[in-house]
N, C-alpha and C positions, 0 to 999 in steps of 0.2 A: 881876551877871552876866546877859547877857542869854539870854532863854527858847531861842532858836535855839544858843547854845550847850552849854544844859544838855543839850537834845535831843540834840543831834550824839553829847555824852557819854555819855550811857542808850545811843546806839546802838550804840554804839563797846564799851561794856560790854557788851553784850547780845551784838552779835555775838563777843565773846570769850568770852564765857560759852558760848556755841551752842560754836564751834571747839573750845574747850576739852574740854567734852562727848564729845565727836564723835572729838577725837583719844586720849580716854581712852577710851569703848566700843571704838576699834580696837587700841589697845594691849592691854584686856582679851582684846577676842575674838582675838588673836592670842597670846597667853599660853594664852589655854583651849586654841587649833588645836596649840601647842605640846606643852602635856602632853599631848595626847590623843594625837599623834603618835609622844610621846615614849614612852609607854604602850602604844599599837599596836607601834609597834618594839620594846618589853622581850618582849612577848607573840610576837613573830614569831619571833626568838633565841631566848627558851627552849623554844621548836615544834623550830627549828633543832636546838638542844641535846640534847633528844632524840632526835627521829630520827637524828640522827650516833650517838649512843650506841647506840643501838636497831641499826642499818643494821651498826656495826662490829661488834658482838657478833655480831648474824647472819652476817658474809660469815666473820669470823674461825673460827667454828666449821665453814661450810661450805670452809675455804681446808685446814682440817687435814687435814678427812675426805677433801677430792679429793686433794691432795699424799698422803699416807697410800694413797689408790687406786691413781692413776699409777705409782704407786710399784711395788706391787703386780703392776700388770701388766706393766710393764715385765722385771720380775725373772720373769713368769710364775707366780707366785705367788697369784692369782686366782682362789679355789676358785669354780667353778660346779653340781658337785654331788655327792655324794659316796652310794655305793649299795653296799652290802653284795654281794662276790662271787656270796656263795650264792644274792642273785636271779635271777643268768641262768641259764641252761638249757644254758649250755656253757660249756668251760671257758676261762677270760678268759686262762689264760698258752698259748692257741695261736692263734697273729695271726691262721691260715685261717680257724678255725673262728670265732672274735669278728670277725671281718671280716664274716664270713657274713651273721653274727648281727645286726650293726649296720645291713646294707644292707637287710637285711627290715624292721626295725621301724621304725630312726631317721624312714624319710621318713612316717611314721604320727603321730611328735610333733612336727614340722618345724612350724611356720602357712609356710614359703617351700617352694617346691620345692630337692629334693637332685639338685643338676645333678655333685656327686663328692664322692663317701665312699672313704677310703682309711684304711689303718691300717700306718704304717710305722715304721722301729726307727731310732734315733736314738742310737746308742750303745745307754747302759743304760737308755733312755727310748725312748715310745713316742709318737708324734704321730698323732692322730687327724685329718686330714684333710677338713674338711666346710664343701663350697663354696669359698668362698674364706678361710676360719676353721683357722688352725693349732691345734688345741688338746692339749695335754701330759696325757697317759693317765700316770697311777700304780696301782700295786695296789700297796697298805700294807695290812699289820694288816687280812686279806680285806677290804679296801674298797677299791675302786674309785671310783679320785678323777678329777675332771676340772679343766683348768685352762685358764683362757685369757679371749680378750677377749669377755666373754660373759654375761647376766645381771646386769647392769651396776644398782645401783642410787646414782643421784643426790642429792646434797645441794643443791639450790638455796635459797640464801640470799633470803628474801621481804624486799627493800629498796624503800625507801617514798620518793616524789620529792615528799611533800605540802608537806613547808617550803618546795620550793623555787616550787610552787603558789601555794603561800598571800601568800608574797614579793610576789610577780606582782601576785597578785590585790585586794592591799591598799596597792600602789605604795611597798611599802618599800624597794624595790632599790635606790630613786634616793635612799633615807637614811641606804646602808649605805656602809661604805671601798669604792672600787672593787678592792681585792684580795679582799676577801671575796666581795661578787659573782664574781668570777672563778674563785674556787675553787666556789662555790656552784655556777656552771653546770656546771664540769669536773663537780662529782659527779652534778649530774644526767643530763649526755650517758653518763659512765661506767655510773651502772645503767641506762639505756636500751638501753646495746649488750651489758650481763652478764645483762641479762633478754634479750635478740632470741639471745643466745648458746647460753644454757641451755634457750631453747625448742626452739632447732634441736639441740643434743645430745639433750633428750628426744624429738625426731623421729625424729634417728638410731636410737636405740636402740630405738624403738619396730618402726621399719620392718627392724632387723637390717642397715643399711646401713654398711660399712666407714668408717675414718678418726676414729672416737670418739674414742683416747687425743689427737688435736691438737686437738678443739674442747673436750674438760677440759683440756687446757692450754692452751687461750685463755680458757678461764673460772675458771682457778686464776690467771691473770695479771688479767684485769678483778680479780679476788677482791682479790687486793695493792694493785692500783692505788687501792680504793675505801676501801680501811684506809690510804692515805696522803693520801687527800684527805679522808675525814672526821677525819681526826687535827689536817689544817692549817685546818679550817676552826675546829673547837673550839677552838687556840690562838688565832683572829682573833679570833672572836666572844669572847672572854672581857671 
């Protein structure tokens, strides 16, 4: 055989040997990029998996307490404070003279100005009239009870958008079903707009500004919406 063919042959090997090499480090290093991918992704799900559990447990308990509220107020059943007769210094079943009463001190515990206090009969009930606030006067068992929309204390559910951060932030989004992405967003726009919700009802009530029982029912609605989207995402991601 002659020497120029042996050569040709070594080269011909060599170069196979080389490609071979070459296309077996890529096949490795694309196995390793796989598991690690694939590992990133188990790790991003069970973040996900969590926080869905986490998020529903919180909005669920805060979903009872607001319906249980509304509820409340609605029916006017909304105790905001409840004071033994014998405090006041006159007597409370004579509308003149508790009217009296009420216009001297109430604007002393007000933080707003008392632009009208009135105290009128309602049948066999009495509504206490202050500002623009209807509130339902009882005298039970000497106590003198107040009712109405007023003294309001909030449930807000502390729900967490970091899965869907983290998602983001480790380019997993483009590894997931796109229906789950999609639910995925839904929940995070959904507590974006039940947290922008519940800050503005804690405004409200802070400032004593009217219209509270519709922005708790827009946040008793966000509340449901976010226990039906973290429900569907738990069934995707399984």
């Amino acid at each position: 055989m002659a020497k120029s063919t042996i050569n040709k042959q070594q080269l011909f090997l060599e170069f196979l040997s080389v490609v071979t090499g070459v296309l077996i480090a890529l096949m490795l290093n694309s196995w390793r990029e796989n598991v690690a991918t694939s590992r990133t992704l188990d790790r991003v799900k069970q973040t996900i998996r969590t926080e869905m559990n986490n998020n529903t447990n919180e909005v669920s308990d805060a979903l009872t307490y607001h319906k249980a509220l509304i509820k409340e107020l609605y029916e006017g059943r909304h105790l905001i404070m409840a004071i033994p007769a014998s405090a006041f210094p006159v007597n409370v079943n004579d509308d003149t003279a508790f009217e009296q009463f009420l216009r001297e001190t109430v604007p002393f515990m007000q933080s707003t100005a008392v632009t009208r206090l009135e105290l009128l009969r309602n049948g066999n009930e009495r509504i206490l009239i202050l500002n623009d606030q209807n509130l339902r006067l009882v005298v039970e068992n000497d106590t003198i009870k107040l009712f109405g929309v007023s003294n309001l204390q909030l449930r807000t559910a502390d729900v967490s958008n970091r899965s869907w951060e983290i998602a983001q932030a480790t380019g997993m989004l483009v590894e997931m079903d796109l229906e789950l992405v999609d639910v995925l967003n839904k929940c995070y726009n959904l507590n974006n707009q039940y947290l922008e919700t519940s800050n503005k009802a804690i405004e409200m009530i802070y400032k004593g500004e009217p219209g509270i029982i519709s922005v708790m029912e827009d946040m008793a609605y966000y509340e449901q919406e976010i226990i039906k989207a973290d429900s569907l995402v738990l069934n995707l991601i399984k």
